[in-house]
Structures are given as C-alpha cells and as structure tokens.
C-alpha positions in Angstrom: 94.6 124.7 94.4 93.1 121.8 92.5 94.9 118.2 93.1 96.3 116.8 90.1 97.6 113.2 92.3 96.3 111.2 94.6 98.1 108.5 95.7 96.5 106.0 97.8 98.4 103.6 99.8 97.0 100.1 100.1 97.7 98.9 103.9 97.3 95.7 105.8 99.5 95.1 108.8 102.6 96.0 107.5 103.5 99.4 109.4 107.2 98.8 108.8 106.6 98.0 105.1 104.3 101.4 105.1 107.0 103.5 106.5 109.1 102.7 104.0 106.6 103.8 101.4 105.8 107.0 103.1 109.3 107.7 102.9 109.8 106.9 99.5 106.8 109.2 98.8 107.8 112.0 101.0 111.2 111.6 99.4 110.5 111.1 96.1 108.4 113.8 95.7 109.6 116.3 97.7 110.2 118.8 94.3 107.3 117.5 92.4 105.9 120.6 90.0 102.4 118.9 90.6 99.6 118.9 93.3 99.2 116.0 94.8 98.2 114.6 98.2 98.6 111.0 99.7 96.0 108.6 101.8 96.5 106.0 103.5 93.9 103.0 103.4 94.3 100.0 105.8 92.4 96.9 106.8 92.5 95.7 110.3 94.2 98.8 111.8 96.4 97.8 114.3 97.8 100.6 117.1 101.2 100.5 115.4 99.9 101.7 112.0 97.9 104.2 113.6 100.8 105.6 116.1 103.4 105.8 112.9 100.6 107.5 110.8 99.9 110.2 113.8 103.6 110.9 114.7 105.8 110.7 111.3 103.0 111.4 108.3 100.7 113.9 110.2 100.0 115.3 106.7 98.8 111.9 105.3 95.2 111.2 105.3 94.0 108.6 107.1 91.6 105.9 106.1 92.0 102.7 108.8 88.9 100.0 109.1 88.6 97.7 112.2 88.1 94.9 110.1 90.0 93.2 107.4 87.8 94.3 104.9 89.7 92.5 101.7 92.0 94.9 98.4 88.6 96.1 96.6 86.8 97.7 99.5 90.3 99.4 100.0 90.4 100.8 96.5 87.0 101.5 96.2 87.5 104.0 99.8 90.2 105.6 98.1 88.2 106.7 95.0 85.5 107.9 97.5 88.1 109.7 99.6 90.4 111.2 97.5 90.1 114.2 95.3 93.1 114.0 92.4 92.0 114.9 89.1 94.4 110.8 88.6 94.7 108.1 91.2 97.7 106.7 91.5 96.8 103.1 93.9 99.7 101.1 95.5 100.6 98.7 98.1 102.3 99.5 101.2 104.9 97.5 100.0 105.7 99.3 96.2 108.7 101.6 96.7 108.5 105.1 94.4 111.3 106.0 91.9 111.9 109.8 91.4 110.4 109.9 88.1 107.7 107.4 88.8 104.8 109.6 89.6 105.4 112.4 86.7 106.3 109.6 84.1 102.5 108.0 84.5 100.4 111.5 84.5 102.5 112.6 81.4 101.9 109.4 79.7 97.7 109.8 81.0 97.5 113.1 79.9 99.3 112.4 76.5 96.6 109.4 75.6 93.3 110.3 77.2 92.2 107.0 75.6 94.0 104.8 78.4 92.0 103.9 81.4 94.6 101.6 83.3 98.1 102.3 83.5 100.8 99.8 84.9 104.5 100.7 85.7 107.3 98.1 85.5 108.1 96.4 88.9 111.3 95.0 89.5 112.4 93.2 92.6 114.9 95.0 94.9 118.0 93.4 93.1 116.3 95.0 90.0 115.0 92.0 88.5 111.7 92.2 86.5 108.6 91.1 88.1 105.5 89.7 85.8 102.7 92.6 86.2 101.4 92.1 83.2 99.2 89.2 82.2 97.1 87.8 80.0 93.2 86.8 81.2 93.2 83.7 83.3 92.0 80.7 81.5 90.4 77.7 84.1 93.8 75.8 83.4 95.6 78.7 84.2 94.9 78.2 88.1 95.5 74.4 87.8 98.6 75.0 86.2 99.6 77.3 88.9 98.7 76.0 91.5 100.3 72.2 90.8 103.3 70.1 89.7 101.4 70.3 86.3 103.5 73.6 85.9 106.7 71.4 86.0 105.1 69.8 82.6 106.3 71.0 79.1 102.9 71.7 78.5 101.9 73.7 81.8 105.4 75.4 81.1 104.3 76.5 78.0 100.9 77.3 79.3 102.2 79.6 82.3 104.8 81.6 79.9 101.6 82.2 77.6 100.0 83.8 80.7 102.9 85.7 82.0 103.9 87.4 78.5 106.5 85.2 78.7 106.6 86.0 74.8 107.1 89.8 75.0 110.0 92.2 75.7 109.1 93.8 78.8 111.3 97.0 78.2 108.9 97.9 75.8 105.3 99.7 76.2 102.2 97.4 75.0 98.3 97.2 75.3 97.9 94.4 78.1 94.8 92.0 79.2 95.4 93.1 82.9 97.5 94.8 85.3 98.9 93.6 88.5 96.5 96.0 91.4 99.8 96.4 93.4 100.5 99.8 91.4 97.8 101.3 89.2 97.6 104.3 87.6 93.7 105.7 86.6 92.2 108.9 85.3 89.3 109.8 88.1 87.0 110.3 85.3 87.2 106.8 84.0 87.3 105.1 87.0 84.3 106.4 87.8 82.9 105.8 84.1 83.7 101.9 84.8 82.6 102.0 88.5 84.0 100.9 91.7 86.1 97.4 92.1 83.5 94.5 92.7 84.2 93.7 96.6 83.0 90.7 95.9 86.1 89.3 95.2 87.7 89.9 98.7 91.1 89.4 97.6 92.8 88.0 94.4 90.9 88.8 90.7 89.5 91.7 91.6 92.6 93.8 89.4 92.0 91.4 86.9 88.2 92.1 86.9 88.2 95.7 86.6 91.0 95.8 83.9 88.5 93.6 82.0 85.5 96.0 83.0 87.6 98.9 81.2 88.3 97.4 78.2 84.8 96.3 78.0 84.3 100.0 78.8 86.4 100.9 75.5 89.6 102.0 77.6 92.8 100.8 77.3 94.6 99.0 79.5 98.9 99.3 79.2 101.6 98.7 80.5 104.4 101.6 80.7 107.6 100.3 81.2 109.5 103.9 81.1 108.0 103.9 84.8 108.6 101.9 87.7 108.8 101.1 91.1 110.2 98.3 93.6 108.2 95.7 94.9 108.8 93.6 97.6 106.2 91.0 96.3 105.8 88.0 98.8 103.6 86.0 97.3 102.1 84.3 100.1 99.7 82.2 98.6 101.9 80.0 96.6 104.1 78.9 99.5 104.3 75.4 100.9 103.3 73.8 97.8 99.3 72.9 96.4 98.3 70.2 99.1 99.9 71.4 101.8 98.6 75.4 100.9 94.9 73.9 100.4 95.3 72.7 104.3 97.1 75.3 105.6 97.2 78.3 103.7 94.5 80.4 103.7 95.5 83.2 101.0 95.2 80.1 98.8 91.8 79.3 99.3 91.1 83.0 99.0 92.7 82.8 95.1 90.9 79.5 94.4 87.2 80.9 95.4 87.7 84.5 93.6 89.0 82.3 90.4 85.6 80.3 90.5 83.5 83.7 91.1 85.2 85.4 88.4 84.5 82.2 85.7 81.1 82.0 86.9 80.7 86.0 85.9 82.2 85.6 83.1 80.8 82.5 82.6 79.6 82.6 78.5 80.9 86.0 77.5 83.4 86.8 74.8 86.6 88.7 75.7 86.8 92.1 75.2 87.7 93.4 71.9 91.7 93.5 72.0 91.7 89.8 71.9 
C-alpha cells in the first residue's frame, strides 16, 4: 500500500526529548485512517539514541550520521529517504496532537496550491509561540540580538517581524514558517529542490519558504492544527556580548543571516509582499 505520511523526526542529542515524540506519534496515531510511516533523522548519533531507536521504535526507520551535520542536510535525507505521497518534518522536541496529522493533509489536499504548511505551536502551558514571521530585514538581527529591542523603535520593529499585528487563531498566507514543524506536498518539495545546506543551522526554513513562493507556492499558516513545542532557544541566552563570546548557536545565526543577505543581496521579494 502506497504511503500517504511521512513523518520525519529531526534529532540531535536529545534521546529523552525523542522518546517523547515517538510516543506522541505512536500514540497519537495509533487509529489514523491514513498510511503513513515515521523516520528518524539525527546528527551526531550518540549510543543512547541508537539503543532507544533499536529497543522501543523497532518499526521506525533509522537515519543517524556520525557527524553533526547541521538542520538542512537532516531535511534534505528525509526527502531522499522517505516515500509519503506529504512530508510532515519536525523536531524531536514538537509533541503531536490527535488531530494534528489528519488536520494538515486535509487542509494539503483541499488547496493543492500551498507548498508550505505550518501548524500553530504553543508552549506546554498552552501559550502561543511566534512560528510565523515575516522576512528578516538586516535590522531585524540587530534588533534581536541587542538592548536596541528594549527601544520603542526596535519594539515596534520586532512586533512587525513576529506578526505581532495579526490574530494568530486565524489561518493567513505567511512570509515564512518556523522549520520545527513543516508540512510539504512531495511533489513540490521536489519542484523547489532540496534545503540549501549551506546554511548549517538557522535561515535555512526561512530560505526555502522564500524559494517556494518564488516558486509560485504558497506558504500558510494553519492554526486549526497544532502541536507542543518545547522551544529552548539557545541562542539568545546570556545576553548579545556575552553570547558572541560564549555562545556558539549565536554565531551560527549571525553567519547564516549574512549568507542569506548576501543571496539575496539585490533581489525583490517574492510576489505576496
């Protein structure tokens, strides 16, 4: 039997994290009336993921690379891997809802049109997270990443970029999606190609939501489905100075920001701005 779902788990030393996934998706699904199978992609496989993947999720495929091989190249060996007729990508630390899974294909399969599909994502005490965004600006980093955000005008700036402006209970065309839970027809993923590993962590969601509306795909957020997030956000901690010396995640956003302006560099936004 053809599968209809594959949902690929995005893994990087955080077996506890992934169990609870597994078991959310095992759970979750357990009556789904669709095919679907799950993978499981990690970077720097350690002997614990590999142990909990062998002995509790024996019928989970595994993907694991020695290396820590950055969140495109773990994407990009899902698409190659997997074999869903709609790819369903999250982190190892997104938590399913029932409904979560059947909510996204009905909405792909009612609006062909749509390339990119995100799901609300709340925080455990159900609190909404900001998934959806609008394309980065240069001061959008600064602003960001310093006490300028403190500043009416950084404020301002930063609620701009966060659809600050928008009720988030309601379904909308977006710039980009947040990569921790996407939602993709195979045959436009593959239209728009793989995720540009170039940016070894941090843009490279924002960068292939802008490749499929350049592609003529829509890009939208779906609010009807969600999923918990335990979202840690380790690159802003420890404030800008001391995360520049000490925080390497940090320096990972800072150089994908100046790769993405510098391919961007001169070229209009796609059409829905």
């Amino acid at each position: 039997m053809a599968i209809e779902v594959s949902i690929a788990v995005n893994s990087y030393r955080s077996p506890e994290l992934l169990r609870l996934c597994l078991q959310a998706v095992r759970r979750e699904l357990s009556g789904a009336t669709f095919s679907y199978e799950v993978l499981v992609v990690d970077s720097a496989t350690e002997e614990d993921t590999e142990m909990l993947l062998r002995e509790e999720f024996p019928e989970v495929r595994f993907f694991p690379h020695t290396e820590n091989v950055g969140f495109g190249r773990l994407i990009n060996t899902s698409i190659r891997e997997s074999v869903g007729k709609y790819l369903f990508f999250i982190n190892a630390d997104i938590i399913l809802r029932s409904d979560t899974v059947s909510t996204l294909l009905a909405y792909a399969k009612k609006h062909p049109d749509v390339g990119l599909i995100g799901p609300k994502q709340l925080n455990f005490n159900g609190s909404l997270q900001s998934t959806c965004l609008r394309f980065y600006r240069p001061l959008t980093i600064l602003y960001r990443r310093t006490w300028l955000k403190h500043l009416p005008f950084g404020k301002r700036h930063l609620a701009w970029f966060t659809m600050g402006d928008f009720d988030h209970s309601y379904e909308r065309d977006v710039d980009w999606i947040m990569g921790s839970a996407l939602f993709v027809p195979r045959a436009a993923a593959e239209d728009v190609g793989p995720m540009d590993d170039r940016f070894f962590m941090y843009m490279e969601d924002v960068d292939w939501c802008r490749r499929f509306w350049e592609k003529g795909y829509r890009v939208v957020y779906v609010p009807s489905a969600s999923v918990y997030h335990y979202h840690a956000k380790g690159s802003a901690k420890g404030g800008f100075f001391r995360s520049l010396l000490l925080n390497h995640l940090t320096w990972y956003h800072i150089q994908s920001a100046l790769r993405y302006f510098l391919k961007y560099r001169g070229k209009s936004l796609p059409h829905r701005q």
